[in-house]
MARPADO-834203 format. One line per 4 residues: number of its first residue (from 1); their letters; for each residue z, y, x of C-alpha. Coordinates in nm, 4 decimals. Layout:
residues N
NUM	a	Z Y X; ...
END
This chain:
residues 109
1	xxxx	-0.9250 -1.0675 -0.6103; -0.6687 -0.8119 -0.4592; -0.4342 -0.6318 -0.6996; -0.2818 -0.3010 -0.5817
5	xxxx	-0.0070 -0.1201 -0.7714; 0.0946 0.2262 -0.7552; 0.3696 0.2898 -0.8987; 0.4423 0.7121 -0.9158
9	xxxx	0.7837 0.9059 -1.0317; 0.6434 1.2593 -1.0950; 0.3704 1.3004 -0.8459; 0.5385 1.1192 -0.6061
13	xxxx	0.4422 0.7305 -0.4810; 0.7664 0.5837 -0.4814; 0.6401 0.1637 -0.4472; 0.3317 0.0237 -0.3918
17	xxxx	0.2740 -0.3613 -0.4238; -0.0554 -0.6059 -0.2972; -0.1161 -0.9407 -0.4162; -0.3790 -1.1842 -0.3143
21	xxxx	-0.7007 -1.2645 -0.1366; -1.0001 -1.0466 -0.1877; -1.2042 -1.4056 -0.1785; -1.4861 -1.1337 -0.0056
25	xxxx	-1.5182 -1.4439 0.2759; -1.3254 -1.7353 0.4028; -0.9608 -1.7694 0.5369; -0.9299 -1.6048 0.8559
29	xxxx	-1.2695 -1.4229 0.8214; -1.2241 -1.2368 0.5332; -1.3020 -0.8740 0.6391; -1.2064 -0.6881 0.3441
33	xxxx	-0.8669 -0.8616 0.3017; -0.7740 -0.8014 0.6574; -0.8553 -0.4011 0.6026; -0.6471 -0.3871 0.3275
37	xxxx	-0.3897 -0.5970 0.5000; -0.3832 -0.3997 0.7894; -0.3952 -0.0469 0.5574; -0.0737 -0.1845 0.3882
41	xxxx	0.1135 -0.2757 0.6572; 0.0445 0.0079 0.8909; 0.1726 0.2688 0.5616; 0.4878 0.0789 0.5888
45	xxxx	0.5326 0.0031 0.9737; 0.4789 0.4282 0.9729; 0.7527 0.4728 0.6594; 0.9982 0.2164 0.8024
49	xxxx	0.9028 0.3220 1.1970; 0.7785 0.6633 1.2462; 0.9493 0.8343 0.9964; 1.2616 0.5935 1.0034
53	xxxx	1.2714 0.5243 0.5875; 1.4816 0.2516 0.4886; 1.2009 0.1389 0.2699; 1.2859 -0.2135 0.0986
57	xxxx	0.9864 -0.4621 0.1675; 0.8546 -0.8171 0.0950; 0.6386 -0.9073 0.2943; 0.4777 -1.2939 0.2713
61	xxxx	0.1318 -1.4573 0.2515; -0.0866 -1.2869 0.0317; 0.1853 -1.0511 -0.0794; 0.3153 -0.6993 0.0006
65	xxxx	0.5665 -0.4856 -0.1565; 0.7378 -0.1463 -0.0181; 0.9653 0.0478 -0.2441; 1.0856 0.4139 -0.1200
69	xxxx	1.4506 0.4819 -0.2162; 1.5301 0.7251 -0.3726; 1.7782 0.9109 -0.1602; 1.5714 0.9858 0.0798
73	xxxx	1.5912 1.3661 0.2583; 1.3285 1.6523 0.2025; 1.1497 1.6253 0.5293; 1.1172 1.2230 0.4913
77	xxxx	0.9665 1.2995 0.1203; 0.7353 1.4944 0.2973; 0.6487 1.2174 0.5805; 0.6031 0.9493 0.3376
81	xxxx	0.3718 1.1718 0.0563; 0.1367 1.2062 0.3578; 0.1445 0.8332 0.4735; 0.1080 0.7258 0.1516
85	xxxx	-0.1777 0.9488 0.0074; -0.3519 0.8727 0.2983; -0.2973 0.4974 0.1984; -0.4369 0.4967 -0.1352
89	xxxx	-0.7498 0.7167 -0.0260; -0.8147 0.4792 0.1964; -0.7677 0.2312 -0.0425; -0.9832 0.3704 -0.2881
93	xxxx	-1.2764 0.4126 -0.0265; -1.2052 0.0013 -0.0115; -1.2161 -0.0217 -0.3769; -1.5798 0.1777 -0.3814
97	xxxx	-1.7240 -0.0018 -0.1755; -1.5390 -0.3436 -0.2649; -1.4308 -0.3315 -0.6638; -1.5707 -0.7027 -0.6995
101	xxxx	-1.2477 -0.7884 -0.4931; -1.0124 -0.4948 -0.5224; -0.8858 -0.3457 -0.8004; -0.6192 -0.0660 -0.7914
105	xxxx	-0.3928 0.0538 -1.0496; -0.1488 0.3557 -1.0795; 0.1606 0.3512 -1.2901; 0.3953 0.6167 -1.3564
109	x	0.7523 0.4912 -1.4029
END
């Protein structure tokens, strides 16, 4: 099973963490693991990358983690609401199709 947690401040995602395998196949073939693998790490290659946030990260096997500061200017707010809404949609389309292995919470801190 995959856990995702969204962690909000207000409206806005300020962290989002992944942990584990979906177990929807094996190692290496496991298609729904890989989307949300690749989901994850695209939201923060486009934070840290695109928009140029200093995001702090973890990133190791079956584990992600990307927390926004929270100095971060207007404009960049902007850039990251839209990279990361577009994240958890995409997500959740996952987690219809796939809640046997995904599950997703949001938290507001």
């Amino acid at each position: 099973m995959t856990d995702i947690c969204v962690y909000r401040k207000n409206k806005d995602i300020v962290k989002y963490s992944v942990s584990g395998h979906t177990g929807f196949g094996p190692a290496g073939e496991d298609i729904v693991c890989a989307a949300v693998s690749a989901l994850c790490q695209a939201a923060l290659n486009g934070l840290t990358d695109v928009v140029g946030i200093k995001a702090g990260f973890e990133v190791r096997e079956g584990y992600l983690e990307c927390i926004i500061p929270e100095t971060i200017s207007e404009p960049e707010r902007r850039d990251a609401d839209i990279l990361l809404k577009t994240l958890v949609l995409s997500l959740k389309d996952l987690e219809e199709q796939y809640g046997d292995y995904i599950t997703i919470t949001e938290l507001e801190v």
